[in-house]
N, CA, C and O atoms as a DFTB+ gen file, in Angstrom:
440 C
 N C O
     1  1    -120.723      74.749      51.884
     2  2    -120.206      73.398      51.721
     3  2    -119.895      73.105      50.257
     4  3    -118.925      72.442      49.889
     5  1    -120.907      73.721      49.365
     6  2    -120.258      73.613      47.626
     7  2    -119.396      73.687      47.459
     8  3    -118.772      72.737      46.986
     9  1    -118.827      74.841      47.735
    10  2    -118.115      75.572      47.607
    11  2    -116.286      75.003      48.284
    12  3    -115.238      75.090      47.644
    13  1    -116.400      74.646      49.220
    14  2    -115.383      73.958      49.661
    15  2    -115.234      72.401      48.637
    16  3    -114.210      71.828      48.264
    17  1    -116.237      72.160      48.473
    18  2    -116.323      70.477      47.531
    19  2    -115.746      71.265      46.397
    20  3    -114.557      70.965      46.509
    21  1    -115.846      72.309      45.092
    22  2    -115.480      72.629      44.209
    23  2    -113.990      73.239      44.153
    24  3    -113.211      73.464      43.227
    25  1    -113.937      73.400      45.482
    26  2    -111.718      74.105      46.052
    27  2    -111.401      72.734      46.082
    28  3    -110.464      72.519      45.313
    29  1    -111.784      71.749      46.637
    30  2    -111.365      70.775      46.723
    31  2    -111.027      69.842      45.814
    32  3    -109.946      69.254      45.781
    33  1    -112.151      69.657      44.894
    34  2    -111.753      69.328      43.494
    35  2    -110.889      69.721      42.411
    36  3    -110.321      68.926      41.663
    37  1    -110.781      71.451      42.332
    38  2    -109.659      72.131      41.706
    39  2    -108.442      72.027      42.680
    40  3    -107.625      72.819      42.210
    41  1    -107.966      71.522      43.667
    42  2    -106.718      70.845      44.458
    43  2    -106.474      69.723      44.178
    44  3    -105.312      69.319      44.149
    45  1    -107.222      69.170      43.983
    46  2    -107.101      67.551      43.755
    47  2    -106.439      67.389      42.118
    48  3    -105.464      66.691      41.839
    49  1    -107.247      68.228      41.136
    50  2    -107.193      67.866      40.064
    51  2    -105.371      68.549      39.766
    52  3    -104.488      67.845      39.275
    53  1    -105.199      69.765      40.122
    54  2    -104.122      70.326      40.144
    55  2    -103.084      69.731      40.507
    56  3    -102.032      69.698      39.868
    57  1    -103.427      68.905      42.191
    58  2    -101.911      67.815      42.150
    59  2    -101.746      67.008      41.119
    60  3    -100.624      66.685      40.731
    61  1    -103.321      66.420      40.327
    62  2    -103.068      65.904      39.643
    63  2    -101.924      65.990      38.310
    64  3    -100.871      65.390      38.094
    65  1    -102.371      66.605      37.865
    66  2    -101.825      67.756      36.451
    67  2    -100.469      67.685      37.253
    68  3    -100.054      66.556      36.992
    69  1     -99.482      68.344      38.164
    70  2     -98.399      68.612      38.447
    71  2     -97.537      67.066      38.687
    72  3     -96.429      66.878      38.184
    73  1     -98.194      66.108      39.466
    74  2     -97.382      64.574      39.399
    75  2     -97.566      63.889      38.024
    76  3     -96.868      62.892      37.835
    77  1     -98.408      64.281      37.030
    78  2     -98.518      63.469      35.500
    79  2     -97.282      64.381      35.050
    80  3     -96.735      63.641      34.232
    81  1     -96.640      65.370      35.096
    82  2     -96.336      66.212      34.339
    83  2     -94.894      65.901      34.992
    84  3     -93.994      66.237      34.223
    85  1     -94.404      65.312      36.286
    86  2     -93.097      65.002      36.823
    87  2     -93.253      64.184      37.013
    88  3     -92.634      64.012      38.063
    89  1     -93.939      62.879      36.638
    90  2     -94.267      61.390      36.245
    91  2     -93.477      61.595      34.740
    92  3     -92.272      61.347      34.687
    93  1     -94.043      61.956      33.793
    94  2     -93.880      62.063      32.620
    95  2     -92.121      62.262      32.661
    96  3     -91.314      61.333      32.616
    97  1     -91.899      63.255      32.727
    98  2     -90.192      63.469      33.028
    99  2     -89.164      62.655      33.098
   100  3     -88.042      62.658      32.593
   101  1     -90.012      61.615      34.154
   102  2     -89.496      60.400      34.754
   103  2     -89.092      59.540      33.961
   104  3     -88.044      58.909      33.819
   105  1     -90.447      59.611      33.254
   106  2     -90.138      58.363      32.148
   107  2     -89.597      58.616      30.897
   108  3     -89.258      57.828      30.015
   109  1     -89.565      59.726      30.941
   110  2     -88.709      59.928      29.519
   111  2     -87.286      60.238      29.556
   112  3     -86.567      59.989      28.588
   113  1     -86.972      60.616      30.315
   114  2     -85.436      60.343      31.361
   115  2     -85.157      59.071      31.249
   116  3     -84.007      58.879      30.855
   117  1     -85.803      58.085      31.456
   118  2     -85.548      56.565      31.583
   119  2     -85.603      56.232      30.367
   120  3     -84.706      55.430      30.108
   121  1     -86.458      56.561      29.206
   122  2     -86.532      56.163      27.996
   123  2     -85.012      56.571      27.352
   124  3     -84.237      55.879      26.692
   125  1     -84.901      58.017      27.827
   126  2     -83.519      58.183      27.191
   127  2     -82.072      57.049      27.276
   128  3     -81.361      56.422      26.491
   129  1     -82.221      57.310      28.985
   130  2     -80.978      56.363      29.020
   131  2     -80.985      55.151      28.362
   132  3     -79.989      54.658      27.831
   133  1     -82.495      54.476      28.393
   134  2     -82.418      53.220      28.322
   135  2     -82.230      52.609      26.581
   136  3     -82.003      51.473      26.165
   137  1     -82.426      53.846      25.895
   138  2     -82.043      53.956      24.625
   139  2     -80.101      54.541      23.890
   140  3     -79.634      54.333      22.770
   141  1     -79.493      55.233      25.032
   142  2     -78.558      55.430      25.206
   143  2     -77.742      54.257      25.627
   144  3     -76.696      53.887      25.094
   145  1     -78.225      53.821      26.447
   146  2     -77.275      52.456      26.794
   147  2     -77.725      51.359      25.850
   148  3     -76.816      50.533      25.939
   149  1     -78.489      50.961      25.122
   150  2     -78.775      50.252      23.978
   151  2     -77.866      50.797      22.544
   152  3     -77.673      49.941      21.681
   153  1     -77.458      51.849      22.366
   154  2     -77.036      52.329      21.340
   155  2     -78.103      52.666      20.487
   156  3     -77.713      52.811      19.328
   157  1     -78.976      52.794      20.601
   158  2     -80.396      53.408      19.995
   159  2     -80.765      54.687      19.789
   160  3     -80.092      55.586      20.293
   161  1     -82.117      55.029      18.862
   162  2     -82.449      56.302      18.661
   163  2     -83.718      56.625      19.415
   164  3     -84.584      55.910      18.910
   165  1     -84.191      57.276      20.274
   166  2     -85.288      57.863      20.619
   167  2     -86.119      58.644      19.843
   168  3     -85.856      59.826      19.621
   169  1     -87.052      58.118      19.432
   170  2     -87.969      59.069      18.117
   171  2     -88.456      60.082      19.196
   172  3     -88.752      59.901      20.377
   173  1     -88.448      61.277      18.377
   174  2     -89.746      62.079      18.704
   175  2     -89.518      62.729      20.060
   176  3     -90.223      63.659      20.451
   177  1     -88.596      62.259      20.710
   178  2     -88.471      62.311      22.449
   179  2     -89.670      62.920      22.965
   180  3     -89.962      64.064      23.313
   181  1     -90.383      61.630      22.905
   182  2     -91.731      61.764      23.705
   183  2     -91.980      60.034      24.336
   184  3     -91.490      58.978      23.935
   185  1     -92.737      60.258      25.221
   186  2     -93.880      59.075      26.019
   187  2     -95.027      59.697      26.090
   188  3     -95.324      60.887      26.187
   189  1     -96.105      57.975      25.982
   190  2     -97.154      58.237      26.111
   191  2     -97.686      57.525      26.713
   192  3     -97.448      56.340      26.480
   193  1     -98.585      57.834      27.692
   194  2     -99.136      57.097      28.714
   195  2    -100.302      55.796      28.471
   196  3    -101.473      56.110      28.257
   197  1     -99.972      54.603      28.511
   198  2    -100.945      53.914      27.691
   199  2    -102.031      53.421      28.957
   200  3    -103.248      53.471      28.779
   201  1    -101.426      52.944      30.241
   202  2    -102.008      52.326      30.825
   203  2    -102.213      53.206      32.549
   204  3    -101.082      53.323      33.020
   205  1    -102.898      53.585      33.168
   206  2    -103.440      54.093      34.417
   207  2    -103.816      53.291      35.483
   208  3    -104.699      52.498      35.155
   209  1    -103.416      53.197      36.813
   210  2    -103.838      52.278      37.531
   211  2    -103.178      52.850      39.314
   212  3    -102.228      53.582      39.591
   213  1    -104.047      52.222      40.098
   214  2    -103.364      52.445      41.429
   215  2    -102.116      50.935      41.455
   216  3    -101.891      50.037      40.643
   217  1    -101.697      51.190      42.460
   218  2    -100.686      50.408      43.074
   219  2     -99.684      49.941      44.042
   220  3     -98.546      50.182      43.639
   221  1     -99.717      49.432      45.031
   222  2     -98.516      49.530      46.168
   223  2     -97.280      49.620      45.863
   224  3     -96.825      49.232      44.787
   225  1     -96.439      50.276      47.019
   226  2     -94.547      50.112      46.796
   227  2     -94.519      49.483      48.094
   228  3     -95.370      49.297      48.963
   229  1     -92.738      49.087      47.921
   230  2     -92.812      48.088      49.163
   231  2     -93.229      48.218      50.618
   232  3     -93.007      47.303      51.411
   233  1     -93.916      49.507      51.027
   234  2     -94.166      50.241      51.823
   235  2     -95.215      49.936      52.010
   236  3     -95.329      49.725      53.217
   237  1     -96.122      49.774      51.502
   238  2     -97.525      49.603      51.170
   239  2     -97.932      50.628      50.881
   240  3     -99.095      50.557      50.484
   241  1     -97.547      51.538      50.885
   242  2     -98.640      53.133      49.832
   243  2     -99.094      52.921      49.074
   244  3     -98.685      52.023      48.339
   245  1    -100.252      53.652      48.796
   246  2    -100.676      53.703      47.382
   247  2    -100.131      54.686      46.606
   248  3     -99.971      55.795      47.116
   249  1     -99.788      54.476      45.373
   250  2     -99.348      55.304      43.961
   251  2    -100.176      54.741      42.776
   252  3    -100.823      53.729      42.507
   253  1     -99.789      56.031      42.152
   254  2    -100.901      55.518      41.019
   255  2     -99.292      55.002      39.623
   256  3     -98.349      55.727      39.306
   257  1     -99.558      53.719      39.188
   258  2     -99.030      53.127      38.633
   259  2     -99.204      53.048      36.719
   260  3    -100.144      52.544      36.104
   261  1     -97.987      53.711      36.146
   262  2     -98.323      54.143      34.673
   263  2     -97.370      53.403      34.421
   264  3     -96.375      53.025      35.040
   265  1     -98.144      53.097      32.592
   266  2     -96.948      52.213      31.696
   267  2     -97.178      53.908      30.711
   268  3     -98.081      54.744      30.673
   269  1     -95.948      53.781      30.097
   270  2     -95.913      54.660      29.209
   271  2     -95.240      53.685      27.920
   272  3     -94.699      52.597      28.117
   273  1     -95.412      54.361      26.525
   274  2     -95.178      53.635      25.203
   275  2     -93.889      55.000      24.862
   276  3     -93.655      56.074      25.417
   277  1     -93.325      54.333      23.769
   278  2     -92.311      54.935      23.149
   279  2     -91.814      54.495      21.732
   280  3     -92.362      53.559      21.148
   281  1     -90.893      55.102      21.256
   282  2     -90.278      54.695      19.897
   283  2     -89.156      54.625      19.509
   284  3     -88.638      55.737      19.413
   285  1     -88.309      53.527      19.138
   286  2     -86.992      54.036      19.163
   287  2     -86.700      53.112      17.811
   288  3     -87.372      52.146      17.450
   289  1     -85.345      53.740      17.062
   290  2     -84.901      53.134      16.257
   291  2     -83.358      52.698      16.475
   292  3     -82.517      52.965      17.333
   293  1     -83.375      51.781      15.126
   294  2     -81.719      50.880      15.506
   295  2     -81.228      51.272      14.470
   296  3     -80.011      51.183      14.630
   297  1     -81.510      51.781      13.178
   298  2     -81.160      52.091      11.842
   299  2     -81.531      53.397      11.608
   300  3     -80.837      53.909      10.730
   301  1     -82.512      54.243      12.151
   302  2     -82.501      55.308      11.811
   303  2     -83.824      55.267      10.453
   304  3     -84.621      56.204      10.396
   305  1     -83.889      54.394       9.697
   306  2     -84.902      54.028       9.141
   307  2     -86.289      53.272       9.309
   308  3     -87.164      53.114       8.457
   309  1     -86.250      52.725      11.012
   310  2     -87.777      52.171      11.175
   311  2     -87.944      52.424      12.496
   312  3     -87.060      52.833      13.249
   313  1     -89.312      52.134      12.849
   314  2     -89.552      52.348      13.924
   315  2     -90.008      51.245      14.778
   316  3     -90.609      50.312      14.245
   317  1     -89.687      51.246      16.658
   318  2     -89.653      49.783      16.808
   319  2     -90.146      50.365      18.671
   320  3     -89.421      51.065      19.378
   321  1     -91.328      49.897      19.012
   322  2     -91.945      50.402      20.212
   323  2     -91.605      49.887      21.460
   324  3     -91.505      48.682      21.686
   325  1     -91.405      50.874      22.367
   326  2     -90.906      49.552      23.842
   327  2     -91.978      50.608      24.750
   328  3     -92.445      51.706      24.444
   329  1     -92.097      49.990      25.661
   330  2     -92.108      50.647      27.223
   331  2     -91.844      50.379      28.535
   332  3     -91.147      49.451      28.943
   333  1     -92.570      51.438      29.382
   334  2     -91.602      51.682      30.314
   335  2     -92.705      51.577      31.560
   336  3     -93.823      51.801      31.094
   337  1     -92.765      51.271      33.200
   338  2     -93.791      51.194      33.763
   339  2     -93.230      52.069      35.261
   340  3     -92.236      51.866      35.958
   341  1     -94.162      52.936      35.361
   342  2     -93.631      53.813      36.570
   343  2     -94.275      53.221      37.797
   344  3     -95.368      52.687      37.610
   345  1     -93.829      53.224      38.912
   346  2     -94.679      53.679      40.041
   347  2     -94.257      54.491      40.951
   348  3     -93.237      54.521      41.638
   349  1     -95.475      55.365      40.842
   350  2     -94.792      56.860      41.315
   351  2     -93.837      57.289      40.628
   352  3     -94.248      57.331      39.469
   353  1     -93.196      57.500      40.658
   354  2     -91.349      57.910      39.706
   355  2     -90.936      57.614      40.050
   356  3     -90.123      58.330      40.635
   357  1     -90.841      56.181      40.222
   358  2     -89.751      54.717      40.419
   359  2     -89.968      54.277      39.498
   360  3     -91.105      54.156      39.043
   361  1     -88.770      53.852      38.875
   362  2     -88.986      53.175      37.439
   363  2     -89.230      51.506      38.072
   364  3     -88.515      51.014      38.945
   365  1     -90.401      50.801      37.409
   366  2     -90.304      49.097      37.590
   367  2     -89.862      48.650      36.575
   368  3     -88.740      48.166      36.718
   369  1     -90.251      48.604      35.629
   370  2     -89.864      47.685      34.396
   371  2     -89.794      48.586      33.372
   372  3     -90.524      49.576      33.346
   373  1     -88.631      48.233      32.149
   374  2     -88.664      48.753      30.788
   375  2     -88.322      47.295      30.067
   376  3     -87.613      46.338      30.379
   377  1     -89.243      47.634      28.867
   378  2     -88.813      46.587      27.687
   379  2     -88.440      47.615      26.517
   380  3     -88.875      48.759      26.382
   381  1     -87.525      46.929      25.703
   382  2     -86.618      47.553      24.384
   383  2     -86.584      45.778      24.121
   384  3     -85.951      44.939      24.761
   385  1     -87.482      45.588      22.974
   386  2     -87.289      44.524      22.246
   387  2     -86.243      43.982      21.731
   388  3     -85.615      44.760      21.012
   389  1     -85.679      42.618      21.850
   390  2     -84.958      42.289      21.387
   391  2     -84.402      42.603      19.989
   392  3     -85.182      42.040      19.221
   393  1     -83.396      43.252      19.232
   394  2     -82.933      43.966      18.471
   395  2     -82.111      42.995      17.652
   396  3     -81.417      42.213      18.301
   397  1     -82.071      42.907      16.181
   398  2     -81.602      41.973      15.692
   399  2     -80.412      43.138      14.861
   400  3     -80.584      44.335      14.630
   401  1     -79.206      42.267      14.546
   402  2     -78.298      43.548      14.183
   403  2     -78.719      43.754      12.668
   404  3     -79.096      42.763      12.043
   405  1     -78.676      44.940      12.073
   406  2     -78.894      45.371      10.728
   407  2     -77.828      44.407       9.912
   408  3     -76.678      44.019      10.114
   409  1     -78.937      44.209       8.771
   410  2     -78.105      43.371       7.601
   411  2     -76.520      44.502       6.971
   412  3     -76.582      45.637       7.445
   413  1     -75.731      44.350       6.385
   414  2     -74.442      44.723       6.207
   415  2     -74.761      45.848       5.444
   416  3     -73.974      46.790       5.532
   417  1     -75.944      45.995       4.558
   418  2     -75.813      46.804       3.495
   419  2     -76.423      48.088       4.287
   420  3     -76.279      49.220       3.825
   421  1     -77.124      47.842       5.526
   422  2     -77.665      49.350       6.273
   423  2     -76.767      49.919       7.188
   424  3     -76.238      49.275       8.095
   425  1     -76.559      51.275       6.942
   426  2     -76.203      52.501       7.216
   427  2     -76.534      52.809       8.062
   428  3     -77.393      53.662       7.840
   429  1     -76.346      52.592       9.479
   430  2     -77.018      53.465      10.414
   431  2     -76.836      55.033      10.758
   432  3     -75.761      55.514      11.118
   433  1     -77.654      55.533      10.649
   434  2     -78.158      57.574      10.630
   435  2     -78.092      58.330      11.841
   436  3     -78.512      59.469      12.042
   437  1     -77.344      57.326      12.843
   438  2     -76.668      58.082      14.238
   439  2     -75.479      57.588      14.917
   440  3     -75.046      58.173      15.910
């Protein structure tokens, strides 16, 4: 019976690891566009997972429900944080802060 409890746990943990890892994808796919259609820069092209949680879809399933953080710039010179909130790999919500246009004398570096 251990023994089945310890297969079971290395299955469990393994789906785990494989849906964070095509969760992740998800959202950085979304970060892209959503920085692409802003005219923006994606730092770093990375996300990071800030927040963990279960959650329903309109179905009623459960999924486990992530915000991920990010970085993007408008000038190429600063950095300015949004995120993004999955469930499952359905995107729900992204914020990209309201963006004020660069004063005349900045150069933008993309």
């Amino acid at each position: 019976m251990l023994e089945l409890s310890i297969l079971s746990l290395f299955v469990a943990a393994g789906w785990f690891w494989m849906d964070t890892l095509q969760a992740r994808d998800a959202a950085l796919d979304a970060a892209r566009r959503a920085c692409d259609a802003e005219n923006v820069q994606l730092l770093d092209w990375t996300v990071a997972v800030r927040k963990l949680r279960l959650g329903r879809d309109e179905e009623g399933r459960l999924r486990l429900r992530r915000t991920y953080e990010f970085e993007f710039s408008d000038t190429g010179n600063n950095r300015i944080g949004g995120s993004l909130t999955l469930l499952g790999r359905q995107l729900l919500a992204i914020s990209l802060p309201l963006l004020e246009p660069p004063p005349a004398n900045v150069i933008r570096l993309h």
